[in-house]
C-alpha positions, 0 to 999 in steps of 0.5 A, a space after each residue: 500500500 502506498 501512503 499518501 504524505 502529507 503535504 499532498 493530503 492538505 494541498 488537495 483539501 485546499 484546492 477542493 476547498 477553494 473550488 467549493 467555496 469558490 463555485 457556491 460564491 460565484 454561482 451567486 453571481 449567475 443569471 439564467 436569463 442572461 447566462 453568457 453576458 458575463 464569465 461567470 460559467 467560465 468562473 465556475 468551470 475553473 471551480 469544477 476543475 479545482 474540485 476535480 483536481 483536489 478529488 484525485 489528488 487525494 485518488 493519487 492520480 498523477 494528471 490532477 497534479 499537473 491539473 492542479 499546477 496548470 489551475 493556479 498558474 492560470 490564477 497567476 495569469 489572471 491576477 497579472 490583470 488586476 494587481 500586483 499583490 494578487 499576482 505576488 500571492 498566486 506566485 507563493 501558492 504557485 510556487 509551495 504547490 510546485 515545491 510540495 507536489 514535485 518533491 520526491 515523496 508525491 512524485 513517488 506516490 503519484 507515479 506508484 499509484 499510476 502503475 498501481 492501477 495499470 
């Protein structure tokens, strides 16, 4: 059996978290009569794909790693369009889920998991 460190536990708590919170939030915002006047759907789909990546990081599934990578640093992007300081506080959560997922331990646990179930 292969545990699951820590460090990769608590991250995809985080990221589910935030894609819950974050789709009941934004859903708020949503207008059936005028669904696509604004990028609330778009919004929300970015949520899904966090709840998504957070469930099977915790499944040990190697792409929700990458996923999970690739959704902050769209995050990284996005705040690049709004102020410094969110684009400073992406990059630092950017940076601990790099320097937490990529380090040996997770790598090891994600790539036994992929060979696990091949």
């Amino acid at each position: 059996m292969n545990k699951r460190p820590l460090s990769v536990t608590l991250l995809s708590l985080l990221i589910l978290a935030a894609g819950v919170f974050g789709l009941v939030y934004h859903s708020t915002e949503l207008n059936l009569r005028h669904p696509f006047q604004t990028d609330v759907l778009l919004v929300c789909l970015l949520r899904v794909l966090a709840i998504v990546g957070g469930v099977f990081m915790l499944r040990g599934s190697n792409w929700a790693r990458w996923l999970t990578l690739a959704w902050i640093a769209s995050h990284v992007i996005i705040s690049a369009f709004h102020s410094m300081s969110e684009v400073a506080a992406h990059g630092v959560l950017l940076a601990m889920y790099a320097f937490f997922l990529l380090r040996p331990p997770a790598a090891q646990y994600f790539r036994r998991s992929t060979t696990e179930a091949a």
